[in-house]
ZATORBA-182810 format. One line per 3 residues: number of its first residue (from 1); their letters; for each residue z negated, x, y negated of C-alpha. Coordinates in Angstrom, 1 decimal. Example, Ala and Ser with C-alpha at 12.3 -4.5 7.8 and 13.67 -1.06 7.14 Angstrom:
<atoms>
1	AS	-7.8/12.3/4.5 ~ -7.1/13.7/1.1
</atoms>
This chain:
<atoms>
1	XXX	-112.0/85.7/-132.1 ~ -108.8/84.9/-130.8 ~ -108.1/85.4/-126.8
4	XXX	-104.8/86.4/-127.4 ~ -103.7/90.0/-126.7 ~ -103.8/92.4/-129.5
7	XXX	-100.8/94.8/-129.8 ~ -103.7/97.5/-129.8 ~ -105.1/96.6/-126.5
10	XXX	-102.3/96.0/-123.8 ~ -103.3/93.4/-121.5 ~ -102.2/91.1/-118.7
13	XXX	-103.6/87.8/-118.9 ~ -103.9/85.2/-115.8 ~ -104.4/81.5/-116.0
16	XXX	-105.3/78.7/-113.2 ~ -104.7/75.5/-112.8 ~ -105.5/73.6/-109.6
19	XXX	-107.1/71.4/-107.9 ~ -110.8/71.0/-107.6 ~ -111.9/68.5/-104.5
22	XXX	-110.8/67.0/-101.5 ~ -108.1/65.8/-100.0 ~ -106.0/67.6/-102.8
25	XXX	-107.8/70.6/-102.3 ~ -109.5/70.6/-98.4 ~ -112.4/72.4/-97.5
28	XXX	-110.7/74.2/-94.6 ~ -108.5/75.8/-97.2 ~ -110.7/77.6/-99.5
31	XXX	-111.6/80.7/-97.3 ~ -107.7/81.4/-97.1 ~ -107.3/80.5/-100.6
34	XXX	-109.9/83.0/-101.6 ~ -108.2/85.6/-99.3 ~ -105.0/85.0/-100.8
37	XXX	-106.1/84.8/-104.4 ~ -108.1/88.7/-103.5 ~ -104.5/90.3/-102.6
40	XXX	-102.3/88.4/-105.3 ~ -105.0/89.9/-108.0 ~ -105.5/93.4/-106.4
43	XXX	-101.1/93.5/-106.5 ~ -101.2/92.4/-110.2 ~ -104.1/94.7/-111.2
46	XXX	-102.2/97.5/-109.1 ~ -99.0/96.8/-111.1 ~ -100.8/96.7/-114.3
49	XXX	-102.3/100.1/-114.3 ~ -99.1/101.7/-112.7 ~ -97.5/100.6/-115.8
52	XXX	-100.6/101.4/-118.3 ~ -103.9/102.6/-117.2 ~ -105.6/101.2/-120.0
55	XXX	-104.2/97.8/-119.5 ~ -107.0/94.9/-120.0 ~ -106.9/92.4/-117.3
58	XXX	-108.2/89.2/-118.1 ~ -109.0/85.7/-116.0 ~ -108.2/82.6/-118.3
61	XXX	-110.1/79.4/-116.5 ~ -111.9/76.4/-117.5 ~ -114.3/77.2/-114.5
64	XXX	-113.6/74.0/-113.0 ~ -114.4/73.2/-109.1 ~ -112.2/74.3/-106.5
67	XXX	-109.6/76.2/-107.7 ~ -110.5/77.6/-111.3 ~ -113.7/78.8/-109.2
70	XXX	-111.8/80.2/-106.6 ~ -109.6/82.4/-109.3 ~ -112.7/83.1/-111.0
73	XXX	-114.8/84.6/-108.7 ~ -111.9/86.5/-107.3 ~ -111.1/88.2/-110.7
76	XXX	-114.7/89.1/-111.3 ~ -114.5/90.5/-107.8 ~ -111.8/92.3/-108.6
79	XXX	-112.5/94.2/-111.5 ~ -111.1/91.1/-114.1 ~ -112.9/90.0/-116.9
82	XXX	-112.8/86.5/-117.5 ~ -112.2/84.5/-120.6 ~ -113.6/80.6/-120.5
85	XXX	-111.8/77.9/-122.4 ~ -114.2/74.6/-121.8 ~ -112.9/70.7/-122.8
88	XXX	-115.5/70.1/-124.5 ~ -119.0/72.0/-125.2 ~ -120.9/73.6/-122.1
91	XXX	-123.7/70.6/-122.2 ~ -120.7/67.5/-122.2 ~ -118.8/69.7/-119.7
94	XXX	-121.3/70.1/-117.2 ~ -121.6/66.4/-116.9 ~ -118.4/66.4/-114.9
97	XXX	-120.0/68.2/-112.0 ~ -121.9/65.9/-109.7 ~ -124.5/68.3/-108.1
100	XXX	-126.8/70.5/-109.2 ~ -125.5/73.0/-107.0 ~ -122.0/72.5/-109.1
103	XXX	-123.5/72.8/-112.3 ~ -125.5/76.2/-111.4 ~ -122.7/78.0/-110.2
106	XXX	-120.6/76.9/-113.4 ~ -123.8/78.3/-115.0 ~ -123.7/81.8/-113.4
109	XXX	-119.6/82.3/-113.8 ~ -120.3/80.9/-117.5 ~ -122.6/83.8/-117.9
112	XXX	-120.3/86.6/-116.6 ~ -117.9/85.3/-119.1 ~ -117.0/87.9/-121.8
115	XXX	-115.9/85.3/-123.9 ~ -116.2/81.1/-124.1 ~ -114.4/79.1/-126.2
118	XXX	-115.3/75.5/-126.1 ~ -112.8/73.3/-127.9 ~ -115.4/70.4/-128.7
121	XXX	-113.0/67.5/-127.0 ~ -113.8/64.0/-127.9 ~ -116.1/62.7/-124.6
124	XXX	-114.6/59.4/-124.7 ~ -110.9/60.6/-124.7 ~ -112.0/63.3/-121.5
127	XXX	-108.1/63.7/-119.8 ~ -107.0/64.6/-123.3 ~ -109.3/67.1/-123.7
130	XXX	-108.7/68.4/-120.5 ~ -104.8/68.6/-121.6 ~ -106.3/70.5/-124.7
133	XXX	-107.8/72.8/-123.0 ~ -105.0/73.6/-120.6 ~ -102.5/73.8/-123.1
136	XXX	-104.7/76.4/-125.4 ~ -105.2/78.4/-122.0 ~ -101.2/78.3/-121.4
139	XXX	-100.2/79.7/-125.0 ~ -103.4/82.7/-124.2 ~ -101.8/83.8/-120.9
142	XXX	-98.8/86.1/-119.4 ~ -99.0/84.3/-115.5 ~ -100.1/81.2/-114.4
145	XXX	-102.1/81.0/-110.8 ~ -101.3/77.3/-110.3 ~ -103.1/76.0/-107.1
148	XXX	-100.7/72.9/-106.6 ~ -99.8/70.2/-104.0 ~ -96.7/69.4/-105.2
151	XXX	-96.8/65.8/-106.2 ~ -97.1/64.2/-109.9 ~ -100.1/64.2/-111.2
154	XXX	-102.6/62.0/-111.6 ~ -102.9/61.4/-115.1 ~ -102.7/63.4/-118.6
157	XXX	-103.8/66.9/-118.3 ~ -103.0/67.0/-114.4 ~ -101.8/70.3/-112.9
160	XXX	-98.1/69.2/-112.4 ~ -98.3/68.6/-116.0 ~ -99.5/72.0/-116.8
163	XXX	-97.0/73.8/-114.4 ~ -94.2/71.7/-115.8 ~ -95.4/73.4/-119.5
166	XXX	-95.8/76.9/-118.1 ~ -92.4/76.5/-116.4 ~ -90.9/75.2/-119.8
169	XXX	-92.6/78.0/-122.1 ~ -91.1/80.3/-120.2 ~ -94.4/81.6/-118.2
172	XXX	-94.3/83.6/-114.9 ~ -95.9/80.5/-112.5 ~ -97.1/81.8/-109.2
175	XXX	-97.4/78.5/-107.0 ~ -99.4/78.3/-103.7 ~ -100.1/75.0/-101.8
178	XXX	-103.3/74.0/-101.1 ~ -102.0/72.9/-97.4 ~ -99.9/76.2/-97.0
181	XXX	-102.5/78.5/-98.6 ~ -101.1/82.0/-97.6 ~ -97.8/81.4/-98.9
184	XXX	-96.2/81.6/-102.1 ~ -93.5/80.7/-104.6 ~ -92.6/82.4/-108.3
187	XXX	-91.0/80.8/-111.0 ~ -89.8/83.2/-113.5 ~ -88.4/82.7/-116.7
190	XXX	-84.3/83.0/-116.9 ~ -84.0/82.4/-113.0 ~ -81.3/79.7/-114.0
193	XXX	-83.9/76.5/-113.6 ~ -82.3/73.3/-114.2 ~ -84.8/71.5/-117.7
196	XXX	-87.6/70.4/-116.7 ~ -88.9/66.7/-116.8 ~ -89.7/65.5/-113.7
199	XXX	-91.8/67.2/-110.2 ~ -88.6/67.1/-108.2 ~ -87.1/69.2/-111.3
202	XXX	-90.4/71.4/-111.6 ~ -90.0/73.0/-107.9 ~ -86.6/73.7/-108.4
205	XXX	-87.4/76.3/-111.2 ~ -89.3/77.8/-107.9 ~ -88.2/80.5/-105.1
208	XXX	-89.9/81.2/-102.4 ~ -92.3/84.9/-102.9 ~ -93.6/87.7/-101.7
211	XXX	-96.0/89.9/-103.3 ~ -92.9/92.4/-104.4 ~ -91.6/89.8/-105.9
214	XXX	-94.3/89.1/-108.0 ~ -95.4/92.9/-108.8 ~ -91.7/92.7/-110.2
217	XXX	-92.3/89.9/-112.6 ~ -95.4/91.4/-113.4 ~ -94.0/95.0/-114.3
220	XXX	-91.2/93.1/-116.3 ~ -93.9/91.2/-118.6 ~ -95.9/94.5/-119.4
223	XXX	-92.8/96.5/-119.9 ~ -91.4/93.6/-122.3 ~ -91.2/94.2/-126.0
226	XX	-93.8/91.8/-127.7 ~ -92.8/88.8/-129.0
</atoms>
């Protein structure tokens, strides 16, 4: 089964990408994070069904720490069901997580899962896989959540990298700073971005947002003929 919508069955689908410990990610900022990611989701949900009540609404995450979690749980709190698109297969994946603590929580979102698709990554080539996986979740999704501090990233498969892709296929990026975690910024596609190809080029495709800015972009994707 494919995750990608079906003409039949209207949808709006919402990636993450983010990142997952300290100091790019600090504790103090999870609880607002969390708060933040609630309203964001209740907006989208609430534009969603004003344009379709029988709109699908879908999580797309690797179920990562820190922020895929964080975007995860809030979508299953919300009403979201969540799709799971691992690196490699659940056993090889979970030997990224250091604690047991870790690896039972990515057991009990795993189980909530409606679907998991695990893309069997070569272990010895691990950042490539991760670059797989977030570049299968990117051609599966309408917005991108990216949980982002701004700067390049640290190697293949980072976060800039996948915002940079979002922002050049054209996908609706909602960018919040781990540091400035109840504010917001939207990149959306034909805003007159300048090519991308380098993280001072990246936030330029950005504006600063507010959450009618982004029930706008969101109402424009579902009311958007299909490609």
């Amino acid at each position: 089964m494919s995750p990608a919508r079906q003409p039949s069955s209207p949808g709006l689908r919402i990636g993450v990408s983010g990142h997952r410990v300290p100091p790019k990610l600090p504790e103090q900022s999870a609880a607002p994070l969390r708060a933040h990611i609630d309203r964001i989701l209740a907006a989208m949900a609430a534009a969603a069904r004003k344009a379709d009540a029988a709109t699908e609404l879908v999580i797309v995450s690797s179920l990562a720490e820190g922020s895929d979690r964080i975007v995860a749980e809030a979508g299953l709190a919300a009403g979201f069901a969540v799709q799971v698109v691992l690196p490699f297969n659940r056993a090889e994946y979970a030997l990224d997580f250091e604690t047991e603590t870790s690896r039972r929580q990515f057991e009990k979102l795993l189980a909530r899962a409606c679907d998991v698709f695990e893309l069997g990554g070569d272990a010895d080539e691990r950042p490539r896989a991760y670059e797989a996986a977030g570049l299968f979740m990117l051609a599966n999704i309408d917005v991108l959540i990216a949980i982002w501090d701004g700067e390049v990233a640290d190697g293949v498969g980072g976060t800039a990298q996948i915002v940079e892709r979002a922002i050049a296929d054209g996908i609706v990026v909602v960018w919040i700073e781990p540091c400035r975690p109840d504010a917001m910024q939207i990149s959306r596609p034909g805003g007159g971005a300048a090519p991308v190809g380098s993280t001072a080029t990246v936030k330029n495709a950005f504006r600063p947002g507010d959450m009618a800015t982004m029930t706008r972009a969101v109402e424009e994707i579902l009311t958007s003929p299909a490609p």
